[in-house]
C-alpha positions as CSV (number, residue, x, y, z in Angstrom):
1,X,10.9,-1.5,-10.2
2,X,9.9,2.0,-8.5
3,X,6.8,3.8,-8.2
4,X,6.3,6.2,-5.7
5,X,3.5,8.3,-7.4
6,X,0.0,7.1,-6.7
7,X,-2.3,8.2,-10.5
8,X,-4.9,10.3,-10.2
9,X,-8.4,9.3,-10.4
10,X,-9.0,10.1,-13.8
11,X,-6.0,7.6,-14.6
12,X,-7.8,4.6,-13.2
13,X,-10.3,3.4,-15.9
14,X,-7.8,2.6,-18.7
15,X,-5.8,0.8,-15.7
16,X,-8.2,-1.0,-14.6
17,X,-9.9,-1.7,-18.0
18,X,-6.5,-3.2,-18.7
19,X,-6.6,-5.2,-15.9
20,X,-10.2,-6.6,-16.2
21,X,-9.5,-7.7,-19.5
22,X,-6.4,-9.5,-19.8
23,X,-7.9,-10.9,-15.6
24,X,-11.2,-11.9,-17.1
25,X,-9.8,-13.4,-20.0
26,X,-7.5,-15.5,-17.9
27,X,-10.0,-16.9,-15.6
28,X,-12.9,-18.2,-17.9
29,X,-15.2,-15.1,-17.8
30,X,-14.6,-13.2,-20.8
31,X,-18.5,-12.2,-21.4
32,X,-18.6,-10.2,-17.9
33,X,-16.3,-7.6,-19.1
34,X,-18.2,-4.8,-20.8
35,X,-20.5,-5.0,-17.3
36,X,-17.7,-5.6,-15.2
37,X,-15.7,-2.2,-16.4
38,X,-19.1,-0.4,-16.5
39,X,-19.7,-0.9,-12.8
40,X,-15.8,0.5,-12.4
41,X,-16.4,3.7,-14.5
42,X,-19.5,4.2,-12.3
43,X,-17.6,3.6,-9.2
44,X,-14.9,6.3,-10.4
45,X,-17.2,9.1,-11.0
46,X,-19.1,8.4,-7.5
47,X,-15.9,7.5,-5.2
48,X,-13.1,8.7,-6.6
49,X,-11.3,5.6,-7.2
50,X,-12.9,1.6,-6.6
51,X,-12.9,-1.4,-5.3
52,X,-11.3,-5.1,-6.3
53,X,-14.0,-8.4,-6.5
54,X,-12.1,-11.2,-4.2
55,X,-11.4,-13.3,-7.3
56,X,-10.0,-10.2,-9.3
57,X,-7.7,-9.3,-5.8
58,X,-6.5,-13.1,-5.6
59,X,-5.5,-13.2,-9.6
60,X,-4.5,-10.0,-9.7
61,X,-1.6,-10.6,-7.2
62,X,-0.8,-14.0,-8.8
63,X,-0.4,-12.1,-11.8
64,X,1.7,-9.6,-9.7
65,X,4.1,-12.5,-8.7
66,X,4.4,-13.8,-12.3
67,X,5.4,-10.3,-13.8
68,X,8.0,-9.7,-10.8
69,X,11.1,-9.3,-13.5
70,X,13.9,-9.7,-10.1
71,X,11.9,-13.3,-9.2
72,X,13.5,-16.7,-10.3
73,X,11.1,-18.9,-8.6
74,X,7.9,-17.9,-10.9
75,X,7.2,-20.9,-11.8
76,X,5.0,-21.6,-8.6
77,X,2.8,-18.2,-9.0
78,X,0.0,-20.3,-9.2
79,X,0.3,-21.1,-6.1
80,X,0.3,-18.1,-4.5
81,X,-2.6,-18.2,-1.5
82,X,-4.2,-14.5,-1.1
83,X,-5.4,-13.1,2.4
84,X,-8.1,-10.6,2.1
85,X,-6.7,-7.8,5.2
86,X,-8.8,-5.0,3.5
87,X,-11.0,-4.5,6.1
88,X,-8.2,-4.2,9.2
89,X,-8.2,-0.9,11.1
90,X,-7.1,-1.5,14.2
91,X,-3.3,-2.2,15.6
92,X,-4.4,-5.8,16.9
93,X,-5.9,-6.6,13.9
94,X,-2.6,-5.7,12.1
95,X,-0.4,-7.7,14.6
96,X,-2.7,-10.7,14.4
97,X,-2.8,-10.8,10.4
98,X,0.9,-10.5,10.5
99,X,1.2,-13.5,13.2
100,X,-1.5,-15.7,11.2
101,X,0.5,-15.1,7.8
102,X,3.7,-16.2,9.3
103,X,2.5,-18.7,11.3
104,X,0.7,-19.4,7.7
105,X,3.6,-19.4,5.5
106,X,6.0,-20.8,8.2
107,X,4.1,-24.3,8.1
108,X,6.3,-25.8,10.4
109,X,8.5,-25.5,7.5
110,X,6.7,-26.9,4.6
111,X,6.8,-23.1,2.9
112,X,3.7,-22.1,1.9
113,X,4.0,-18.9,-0.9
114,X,1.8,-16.2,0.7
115,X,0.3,-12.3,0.4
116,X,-1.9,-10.2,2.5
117,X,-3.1,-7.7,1.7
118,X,-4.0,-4.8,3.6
119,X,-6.8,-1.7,2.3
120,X,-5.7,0.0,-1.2
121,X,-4.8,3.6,-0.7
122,X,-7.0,5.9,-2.3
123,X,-5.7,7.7,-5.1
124,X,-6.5,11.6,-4.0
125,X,-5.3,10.2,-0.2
126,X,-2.5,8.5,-0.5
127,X,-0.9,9.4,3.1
128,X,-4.1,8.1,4.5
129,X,-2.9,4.0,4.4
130,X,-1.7,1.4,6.4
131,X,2.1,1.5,6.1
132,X,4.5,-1.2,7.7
133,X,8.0,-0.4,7.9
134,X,10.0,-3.9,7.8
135,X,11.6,-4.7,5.2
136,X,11.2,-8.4,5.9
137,X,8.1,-9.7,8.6
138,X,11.7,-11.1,10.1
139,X,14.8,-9.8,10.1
140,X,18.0,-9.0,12.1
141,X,19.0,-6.0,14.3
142,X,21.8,-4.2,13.3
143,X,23.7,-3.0,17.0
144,X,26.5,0.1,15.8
145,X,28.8,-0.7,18.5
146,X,31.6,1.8,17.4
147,X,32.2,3.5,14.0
148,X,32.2,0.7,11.3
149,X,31.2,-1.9,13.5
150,X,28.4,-3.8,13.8
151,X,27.0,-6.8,15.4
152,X,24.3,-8.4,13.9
153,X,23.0,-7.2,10.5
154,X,24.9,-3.8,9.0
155,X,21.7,-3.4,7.1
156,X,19.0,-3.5,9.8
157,X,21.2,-0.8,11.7
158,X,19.2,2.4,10.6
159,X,16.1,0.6,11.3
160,X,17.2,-0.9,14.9
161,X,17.8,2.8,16.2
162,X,14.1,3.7,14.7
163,X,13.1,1.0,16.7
164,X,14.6,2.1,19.9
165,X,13.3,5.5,19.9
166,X,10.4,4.6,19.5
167,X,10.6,2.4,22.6
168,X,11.8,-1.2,21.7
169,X,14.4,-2.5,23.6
170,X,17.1,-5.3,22.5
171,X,18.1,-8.1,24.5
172,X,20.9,-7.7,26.9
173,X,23.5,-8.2,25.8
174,X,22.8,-7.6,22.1
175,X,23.7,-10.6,19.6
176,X,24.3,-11.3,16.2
177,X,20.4,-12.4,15.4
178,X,18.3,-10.7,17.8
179,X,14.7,-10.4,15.8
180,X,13.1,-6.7,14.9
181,X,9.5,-6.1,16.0
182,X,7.2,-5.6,13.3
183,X,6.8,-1.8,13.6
184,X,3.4,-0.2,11.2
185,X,1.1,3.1,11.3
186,X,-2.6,3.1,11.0
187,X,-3.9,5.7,8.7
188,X,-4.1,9.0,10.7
189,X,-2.0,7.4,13.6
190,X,1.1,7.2,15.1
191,X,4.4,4.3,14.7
192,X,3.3,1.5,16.7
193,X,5.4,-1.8,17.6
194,X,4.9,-5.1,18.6
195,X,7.5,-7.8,18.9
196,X,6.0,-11.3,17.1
197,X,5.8,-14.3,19.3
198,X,8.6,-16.5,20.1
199,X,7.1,-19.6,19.1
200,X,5.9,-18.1,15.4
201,X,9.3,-17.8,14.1
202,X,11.3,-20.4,13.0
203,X,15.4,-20.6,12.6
204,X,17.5,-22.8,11.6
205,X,21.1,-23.3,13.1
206,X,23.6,-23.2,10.5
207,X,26.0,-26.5,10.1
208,X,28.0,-28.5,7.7
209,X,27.8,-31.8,6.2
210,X,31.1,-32.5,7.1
211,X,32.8,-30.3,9.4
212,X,31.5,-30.7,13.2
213,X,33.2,-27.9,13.8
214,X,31.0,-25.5,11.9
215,X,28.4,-24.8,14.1
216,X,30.6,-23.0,16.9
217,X,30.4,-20.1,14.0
218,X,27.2,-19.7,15.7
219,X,25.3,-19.0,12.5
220,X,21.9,-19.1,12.1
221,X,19.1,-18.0,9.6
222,X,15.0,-17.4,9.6
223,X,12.9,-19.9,7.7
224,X,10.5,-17.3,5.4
225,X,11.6,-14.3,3.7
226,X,8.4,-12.5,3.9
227,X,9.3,-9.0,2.0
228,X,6.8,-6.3,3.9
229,X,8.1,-3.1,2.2
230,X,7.2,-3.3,-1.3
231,X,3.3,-1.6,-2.9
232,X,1.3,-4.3,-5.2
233,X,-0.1,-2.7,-7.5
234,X,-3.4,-4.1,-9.6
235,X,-5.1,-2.8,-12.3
236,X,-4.3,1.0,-11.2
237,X,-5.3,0.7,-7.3
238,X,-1.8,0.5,-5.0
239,X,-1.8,-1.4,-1.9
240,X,1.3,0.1,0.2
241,X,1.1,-2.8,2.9
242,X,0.9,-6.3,1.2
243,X,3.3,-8.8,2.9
244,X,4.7,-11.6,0.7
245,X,6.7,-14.6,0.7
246,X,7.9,-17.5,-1.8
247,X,10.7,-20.1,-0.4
248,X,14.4,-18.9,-0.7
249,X,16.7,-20.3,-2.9
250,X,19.9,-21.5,-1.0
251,X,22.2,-18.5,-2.2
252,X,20.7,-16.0,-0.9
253,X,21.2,-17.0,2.4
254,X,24.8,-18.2,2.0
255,X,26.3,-16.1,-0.7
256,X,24.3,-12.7,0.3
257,X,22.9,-12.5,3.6
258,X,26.0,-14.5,5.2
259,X,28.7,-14.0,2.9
260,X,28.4,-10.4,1.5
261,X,30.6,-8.2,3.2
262,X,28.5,-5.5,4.0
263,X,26.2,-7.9,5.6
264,X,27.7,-10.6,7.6
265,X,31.1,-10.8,6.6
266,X,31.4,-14.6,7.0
267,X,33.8,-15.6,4.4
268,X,37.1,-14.9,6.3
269,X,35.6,-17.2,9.7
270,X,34.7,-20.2,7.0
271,X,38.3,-19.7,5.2
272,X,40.0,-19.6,8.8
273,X,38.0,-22.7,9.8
274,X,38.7,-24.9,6.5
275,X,42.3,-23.5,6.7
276,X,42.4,-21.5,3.2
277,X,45.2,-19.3,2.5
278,X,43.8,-16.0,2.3
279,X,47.0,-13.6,2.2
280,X,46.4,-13.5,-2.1
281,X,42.7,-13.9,-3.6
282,X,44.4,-16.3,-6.2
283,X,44.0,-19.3,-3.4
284,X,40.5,-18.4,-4.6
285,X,39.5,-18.5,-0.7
286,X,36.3,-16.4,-1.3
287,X,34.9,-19.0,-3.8
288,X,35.7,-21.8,-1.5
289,X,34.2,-20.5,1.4
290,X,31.2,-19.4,-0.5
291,X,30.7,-23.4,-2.0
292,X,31.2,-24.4,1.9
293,X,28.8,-21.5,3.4
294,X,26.5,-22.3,0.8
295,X,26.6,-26.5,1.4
296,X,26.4,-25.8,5.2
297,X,23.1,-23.4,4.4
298,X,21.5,-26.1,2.3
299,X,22.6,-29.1,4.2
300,X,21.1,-27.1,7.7
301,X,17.5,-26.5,5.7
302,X,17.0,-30.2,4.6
303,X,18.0,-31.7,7.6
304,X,15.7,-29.7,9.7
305,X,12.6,-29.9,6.9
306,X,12.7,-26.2,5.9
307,X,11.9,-25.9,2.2
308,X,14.5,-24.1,0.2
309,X,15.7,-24.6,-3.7
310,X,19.5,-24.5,-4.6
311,X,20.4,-22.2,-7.1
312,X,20.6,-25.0,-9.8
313,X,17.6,-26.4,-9.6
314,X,15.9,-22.9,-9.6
315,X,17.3,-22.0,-12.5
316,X,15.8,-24.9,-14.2
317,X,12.8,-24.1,-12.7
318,X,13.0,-20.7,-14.5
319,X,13.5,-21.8,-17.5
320,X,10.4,-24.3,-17.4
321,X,8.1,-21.0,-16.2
322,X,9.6,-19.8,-19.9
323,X,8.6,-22.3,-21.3
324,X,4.7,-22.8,-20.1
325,X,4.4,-18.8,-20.5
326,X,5.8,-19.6,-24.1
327,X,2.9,-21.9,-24.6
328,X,0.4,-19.2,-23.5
329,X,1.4,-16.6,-25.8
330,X,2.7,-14.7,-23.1
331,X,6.7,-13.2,-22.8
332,X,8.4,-13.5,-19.7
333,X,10.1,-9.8,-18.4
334,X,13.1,-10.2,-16.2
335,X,15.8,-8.1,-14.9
336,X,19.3,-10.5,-15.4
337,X,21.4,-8.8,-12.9
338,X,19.0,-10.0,-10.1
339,X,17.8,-13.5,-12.0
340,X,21.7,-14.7,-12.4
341,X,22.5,-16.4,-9.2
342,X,25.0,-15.1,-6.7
343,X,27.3,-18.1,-6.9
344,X,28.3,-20.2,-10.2
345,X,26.2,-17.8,-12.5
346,X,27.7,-19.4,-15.7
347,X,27.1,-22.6,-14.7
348,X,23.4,-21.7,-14.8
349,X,21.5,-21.4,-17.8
350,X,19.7,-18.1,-17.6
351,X,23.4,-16.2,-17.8
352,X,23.5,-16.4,-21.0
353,X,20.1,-15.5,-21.9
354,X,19.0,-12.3,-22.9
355,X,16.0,-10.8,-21.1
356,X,13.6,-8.1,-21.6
357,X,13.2,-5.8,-18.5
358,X,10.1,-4.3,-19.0
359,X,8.2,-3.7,-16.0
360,X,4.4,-5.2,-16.8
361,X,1.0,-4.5,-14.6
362,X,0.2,-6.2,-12.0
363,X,3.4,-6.2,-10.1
364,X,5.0,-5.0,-7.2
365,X,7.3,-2.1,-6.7
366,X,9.6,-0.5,-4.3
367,X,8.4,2.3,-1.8
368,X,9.9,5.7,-1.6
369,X,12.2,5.6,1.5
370,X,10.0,6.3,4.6
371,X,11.1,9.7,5.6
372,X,10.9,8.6,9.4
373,X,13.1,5.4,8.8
374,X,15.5,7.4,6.8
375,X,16.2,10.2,9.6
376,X,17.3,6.9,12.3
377,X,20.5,6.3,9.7
């Protein structure tokens, strides 16, 4: 899902026609249509582009959600709660409807799914728009100590030197899971940065059910993946900043974040600590250390009351969102390399389903690489 080119303004009114239908027709107001797209095609001609009700803005980004083919956990779009940030033009505004949607979605760990979303850009102007350059609200620093070597997160690297020149400093010394500020650009302005508040983010210390031992790994993981680097885009207007979050799923954590070796690399310290043979990967030590990585992830969640789903039961939960779609008339997009969970994939039913990977409207989509970001690597 990419789209970097913002349509021109003569491109809108089919888009949002579109949109207003299939929206209208969803909601209950069917008869309001004709006017409703009326009032955009005079907006067009006047401003050059136009602006979402509340009610289409909130179902529009449900909708987003439900067509977001790389999401397992659809099921739950309904749910999604919408902040209105359209109006926010200042830099404290920005880091206090960042704070209040983490704060928000945090919950004390009862996960609540979650977008705001900031002003659209307009479609002759697309520079001119509030762009925030995390990929997640929280997320890891990535120290290079030599060539090869990282501590902390070998993905956040790039990003972590940004940060620096533009001011931030780490703590001292620098560890595994020291938290990015949130880093954004007004319209017109300069990379601004702000740490978020202590007491806003909560982690959870990763331990196992059965080994006391596992905890002097020192592993640890955030409670919300709040992705802050994807555009939404509804009925033909693109909002570049839009800040979302769902729960995660129990895999993502253990088998990605943690176990992936271009990320954390834990594997070999879990196969050291449970004593796996690891001179031939026929002692299947990776798979074993990703079940215990992955039990120690989902064991560390419950026990502190941070919502999460294990990969099983989201699966199941997929296949249910199928099957109400189903009901509705309406075919469910997805792409299977991302839906098939990252552990026991054929154990789960969606591997051996085939999907269509047909990108629908609303949805959201990857940003072109920030030029500014990109020149830090």
């Amino acid at each position: 899902m990419h789209r970097s080119e913002f349509p021109r303004s003569h491109d809108l009114l089919p888009a949002a026609a579109d949109f207003i239908g299939r929206c209208y027709s969803e909601i209950g107001r069917a008869e309001a249509v004709n006017r409703r797209i009326q009032d955009i095609r005079i907006e067009i001609e006047t401003t050059g582009t136009y602006q979402h009700l509340s009610f289409e803005l909130e179902h529009g980004a449900r909708m987003a959600w439900r067509n977001s083919n790389r999401c397992i956990g659809r099921l739950f779009w309904k749910s999604l709660k919408v902040r209105d940030g359209r109006h926010i033009n200042t830099n404290d505004a920005v880091f206090d409807a960042l704070g209040n949607h983490l704060k928000y979605a945090t919950n004390k760990g009862a996960i609540r799914p979650l977008v705001s979303i900031f002003a659209p850009a307009h479609p002759d102007r697309p520079e001119q728009s509030l762009i925030l350059a995390n990929h997640q609200l929280i997320r890891y620093a990535g120290h290079a100590v030599e060539e090869g070597v990282c501590l902390g997160d070998p993905n956040e690297v790039g990003f972590t030197r940004f940060c620096q020149n533009l001011g931030w400093k780490p703590a001292t010394p620098p560890g595994r899971f020291d938290v990015l500020p949130w880093v954004w650009k007004l319209p017109g302005g300069d990379w601004h940065y702000r740490a978020p508040r202590n007491e806003w983010i909560l982690e959870v210390p990763i331990r196992h059910p059965d080994c006391a031992d596992f905890s002097a790994l020192g592993l640890r993981w955030y409670a919300v993946p709040i992705i802050s680097d994807m555009l939404l885009e509804i009925g033909g207007l693109q909002y570049p900043a839009a800040p979302f979050n769902g729960w995660y799923m129990g895999t993502e954590i253990g088998s990605r974040n943690l176990g992936d070796a271009n990320r954390y690399n834990c594997l070999p310290e879990v196969a050291q600590l449970f004593g796996l043979d690891t001179r031939t990967a026929a002692s299947l030590w990776k798979d074993r250390s990703l079940v215990e990585l992955n039990r120690a992830v989902l064991h560390s969640f419950e026990s502190d009351g941070v919502r999460m789903v294990d990969h099983h039961t989201a699966s199941e939960q997929f296949m249910k969102f199928m099957e109400t779609e189903g009901k509705k008339g309406r075919s469910v997009q997805g792409d299977w390399s991302w839906l098939v969970p990252p552990m026991s994939g054929s154990a789960c039913p969606i591997f051996h389903m085939n999907l269509d990977n047909e990108v629908l409207s609303p949805n959201f989509y990857y940003r072109s690489p920030l030029p500014e970001r990109s020149a830090a690597l």
